[in-house]
N, C-alpha and C positions, 0 to 999 in steps of 0.2 A: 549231608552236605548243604542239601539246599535251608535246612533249618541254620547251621553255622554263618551262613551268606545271609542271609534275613536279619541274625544276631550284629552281625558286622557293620549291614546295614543301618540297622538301629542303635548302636553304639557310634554311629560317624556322625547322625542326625541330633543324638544328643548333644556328644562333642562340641558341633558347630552350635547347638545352640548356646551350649555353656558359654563358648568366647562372645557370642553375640552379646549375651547377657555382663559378663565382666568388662566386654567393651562400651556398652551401655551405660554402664554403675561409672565407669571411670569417666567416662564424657560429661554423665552428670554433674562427677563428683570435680572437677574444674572449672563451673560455670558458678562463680561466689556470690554470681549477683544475674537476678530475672533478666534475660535478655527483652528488651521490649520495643515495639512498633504503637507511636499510638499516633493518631490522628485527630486534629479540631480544629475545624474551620482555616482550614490552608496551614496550616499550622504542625509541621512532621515530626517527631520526636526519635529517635531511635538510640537505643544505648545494647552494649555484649562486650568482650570479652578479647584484648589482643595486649601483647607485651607482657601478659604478665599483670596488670593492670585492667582497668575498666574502661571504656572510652563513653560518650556521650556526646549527641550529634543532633542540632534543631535548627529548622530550615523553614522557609516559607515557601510554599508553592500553592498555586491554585489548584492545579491538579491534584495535588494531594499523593504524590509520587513515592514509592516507597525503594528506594534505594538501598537499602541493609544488608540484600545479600550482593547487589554488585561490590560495595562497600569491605564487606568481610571476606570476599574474595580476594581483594586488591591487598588487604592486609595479609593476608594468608602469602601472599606472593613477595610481599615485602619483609616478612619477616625470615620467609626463606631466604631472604640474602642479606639481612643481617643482624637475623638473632646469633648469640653467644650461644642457646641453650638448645639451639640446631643441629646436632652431629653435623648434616650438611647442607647448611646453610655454605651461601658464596665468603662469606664471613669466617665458617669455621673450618671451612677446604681449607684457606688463604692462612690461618693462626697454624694449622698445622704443615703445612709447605710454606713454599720460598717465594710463592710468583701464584697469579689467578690471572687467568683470563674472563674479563666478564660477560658473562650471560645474561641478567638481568640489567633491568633500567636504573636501579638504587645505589649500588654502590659506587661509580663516579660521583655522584652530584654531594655525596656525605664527606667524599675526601677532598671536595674542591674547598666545601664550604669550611670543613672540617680545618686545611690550613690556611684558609683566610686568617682564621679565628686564632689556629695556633700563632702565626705570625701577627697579625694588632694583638694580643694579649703578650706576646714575647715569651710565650711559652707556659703560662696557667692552663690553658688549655688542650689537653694531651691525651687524645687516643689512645695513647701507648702504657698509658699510667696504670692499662686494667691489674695486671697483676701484683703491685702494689695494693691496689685495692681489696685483692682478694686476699694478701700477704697478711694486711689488718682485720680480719675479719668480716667486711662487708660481701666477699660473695657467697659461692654455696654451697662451701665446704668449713666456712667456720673460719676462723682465728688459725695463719699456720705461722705467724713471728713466734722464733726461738730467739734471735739475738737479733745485732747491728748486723750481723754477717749475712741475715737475708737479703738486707738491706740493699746493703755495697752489692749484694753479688747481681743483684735486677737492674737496680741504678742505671748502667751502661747500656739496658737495654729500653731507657725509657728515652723517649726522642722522637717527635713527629716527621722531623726532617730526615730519618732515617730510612723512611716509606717514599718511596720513587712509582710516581702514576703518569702514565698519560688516557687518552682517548679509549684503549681498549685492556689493559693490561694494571696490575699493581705488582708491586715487588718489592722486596725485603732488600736492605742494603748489608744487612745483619742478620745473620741466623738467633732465631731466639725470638725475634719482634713480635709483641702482641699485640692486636689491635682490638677494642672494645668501645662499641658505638653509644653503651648507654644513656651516655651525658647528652646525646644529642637525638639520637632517633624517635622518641616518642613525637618531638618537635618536627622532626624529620615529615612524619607518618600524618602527625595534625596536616601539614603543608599538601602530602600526597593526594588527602581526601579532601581538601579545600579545594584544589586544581578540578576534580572530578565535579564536583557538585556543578563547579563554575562553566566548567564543559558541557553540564545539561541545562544550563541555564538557571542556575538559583544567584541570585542575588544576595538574598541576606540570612546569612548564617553564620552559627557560632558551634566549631568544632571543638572536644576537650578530649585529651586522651590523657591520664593519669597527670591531670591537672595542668597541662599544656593546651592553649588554645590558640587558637585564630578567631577572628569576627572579620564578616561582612557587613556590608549595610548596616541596617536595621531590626530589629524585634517587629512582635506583632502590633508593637504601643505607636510604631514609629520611631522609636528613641534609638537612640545607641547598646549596645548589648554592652553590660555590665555586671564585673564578677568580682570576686571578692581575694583579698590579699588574708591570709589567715595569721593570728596571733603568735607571735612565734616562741610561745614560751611551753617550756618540757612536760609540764603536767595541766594542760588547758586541753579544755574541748575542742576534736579535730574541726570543729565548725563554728570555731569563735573568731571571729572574723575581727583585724585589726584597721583593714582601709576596704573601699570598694572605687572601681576603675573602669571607666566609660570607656571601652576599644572602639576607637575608629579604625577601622580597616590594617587592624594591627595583628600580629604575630606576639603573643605573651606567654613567658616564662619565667617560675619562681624556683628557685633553690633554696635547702638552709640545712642545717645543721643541729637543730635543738629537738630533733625526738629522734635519728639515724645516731643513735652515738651507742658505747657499753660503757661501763667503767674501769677502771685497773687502780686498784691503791688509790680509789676517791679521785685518781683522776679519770677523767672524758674526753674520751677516743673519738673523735666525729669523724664521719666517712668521708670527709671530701680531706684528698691525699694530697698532699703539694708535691709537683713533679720536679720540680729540682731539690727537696731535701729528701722524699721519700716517705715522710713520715705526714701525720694529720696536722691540719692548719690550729694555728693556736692565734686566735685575736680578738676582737668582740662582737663583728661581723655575724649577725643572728638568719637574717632573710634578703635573699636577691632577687627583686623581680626585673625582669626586663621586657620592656616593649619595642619589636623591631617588626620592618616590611616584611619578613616572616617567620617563622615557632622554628625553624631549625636553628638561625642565627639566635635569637634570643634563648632558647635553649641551649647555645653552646655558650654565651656567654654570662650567663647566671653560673655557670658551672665554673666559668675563670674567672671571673667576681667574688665569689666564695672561696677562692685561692685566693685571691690580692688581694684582699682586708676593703676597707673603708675609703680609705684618702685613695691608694691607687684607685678604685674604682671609678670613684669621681674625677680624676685625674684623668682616664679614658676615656670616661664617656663627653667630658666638657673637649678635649682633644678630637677624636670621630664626629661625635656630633649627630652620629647614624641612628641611631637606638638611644633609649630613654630609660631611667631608672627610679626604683623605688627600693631605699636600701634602709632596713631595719636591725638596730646595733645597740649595743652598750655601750656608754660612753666610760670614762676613765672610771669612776665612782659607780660604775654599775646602772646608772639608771639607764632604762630604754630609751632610746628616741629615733627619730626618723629624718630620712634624706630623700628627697623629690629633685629629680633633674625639671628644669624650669619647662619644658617643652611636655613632660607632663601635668603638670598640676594644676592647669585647665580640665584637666579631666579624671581629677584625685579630690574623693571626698573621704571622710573616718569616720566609721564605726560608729564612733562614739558621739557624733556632733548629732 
């Protein structure tokens, strides 16, 4: 007996180690890029892993302050309320019911900013659009269009004005409503850890999280922190950079369309879905960046810019007057060229000059 208990015993202690070890393998195996802390001369760097994405974060401090894990904690909490890819996230209770009560701090301030934006864009801008998006192939199940019939049958359920929020509460006006933060929350999350820094007193830093950023202040030179607009053509180097962009105390986000696409019969599918036909924007609208007082607006509206082509664009933004652009397109005859809103171009230089 007592040798069978011993056996038992040592069969529970393997056990546990095995899962320690495939829990291990699997932690590793999601981390695609060195997590790192470095330090020089007040000078903090830190970059790891949230969204799905990479984020990258440098800051000045004398002290020499190392913030990373406060930092990926606040992420880890924020993505519980509004990852997609959360069973239960506050995000994915709320797609599968009718009404959420919220518990965390994240999800009002995303639905506030969230129909600002769908209301000035007149509706380019659509939370609701996600299953459209996954109907064309961009989420992460693949390609499910069989016909126009998918189409029509979601149509009805794409509508920001169809989601009812106040102070504590969101609610479906529609059974069916899905809501999906991508377009805007990485911008969201830049904005969450910018607030944090500033709350321990850092002055000048430049937050990026899968290429959305914020800047404070200054760099270590003095200067303005300055980052790069990338080339937006299908088969260039992910690091060929087209302009570079002095942020003053700005919220910046880029959109585009020239490497997220498939083909079908030599034509190209781009992921960004327009919400009132359903289907992928066809124009010559190649790259959106935008500069606003902060990465969540500018991230929601690169994403309704890439809806509305060229002329609307500039049509909104000379109209607001709020946020600033940098819009990279085809003209009629195909050649490239570029659109600077005047408010930036004091602080727009090219690549190439």
């Amino acid at each position: 007996m007592r040798s069978n208990a011993n056996k038992n015993i040592l069969y529970s202690i393997i056990l546990l180690l095995l899962v320690a070890i495939v829990y291990l393998y699997r932690q590793n195996q999601q981390k695609p890029v060195e997590e790192i802390v470095a330090v020089t001369s007040g000078k903090v760097i830190l970059s790891g892993n949230t969204m799905g994405t990479n984020y990258r974060i440098v800051y000045l401090d004398k002290e020499e302050r190392d913030f990373k894990g406060q930092i990926d904690s606040i992420l880890i909490v924020f993505n519980q309320s509004l990852s997609t890819y959360i069973p239960d996230s506050e995000l994915s209770v709320f797609n599968k019911s009718d009404s959420l009560v919220f518990e965390l701090p994240y999800f009002l301030p995303v639905l506030e900013a969230s129909k600002d934006i769908f209301e000035k864009t007149e509706g380019a801008f659509d939370p609701t659009v996600g299953p459209l998006v996954n109907l064309w192939g961009f989420g992460p199940e693949g390609p499910q269009l069989k016909d126009s019939v998918n189409i029509n049958s979601i149509l009805p359920l794409v509508g920001f004005n169809q989601i009812e929020f106040d102070e504590t509460r969101v609610k479906k006006m529609k059974p069916g409503i899905y809501l999906d933060f991508s377009a805007v929350a990485k911008g969201y999350g830049v904005d969450v850890v910018a607030v944090y820094l500033i709350s321990k007193g850092i002055q000048n830093f430049l937050v990026e999280i899968g290429g959305e950023l914020v800047a404070r202040g200054v760099n270590e030179n003095g200067e303005l922190w300055k980052v790069g607009v990338n080339r937006p053509e299908e088969l260039g180097r992910a690091d060929e950079l087209f302009s570079i962009i002095a942020l003053e105390n700005k919220g910046m986000a880029t959109s585009g369309n020239y490497r997220n696409y498939y083909e079908v019969d030599s034509v190209k599918i781009s992921h960004t879905i327009d919400p009132f036909t359903g289907r992928p924007v066809r124009h010559g609208l190649l790259s959106a960046t935008v500069l606003a007082a902060d990465c969540m607006k500018a991230d929601a509206l690169a994403t309704a810019i890439m809806v509305m082509g060229t002329e609307r664009a500039i049509a909104l933004q000379e109209k607001e007057k709020d946020f600033e652009i940098f819009l990279i397109y085809n003209d009629e005859n195909g050649e490239m060229k570029s659109f600077a809103s005047d408010g930036l171009k004091p602080f727009l230089s090219f690549a190439h000059e």
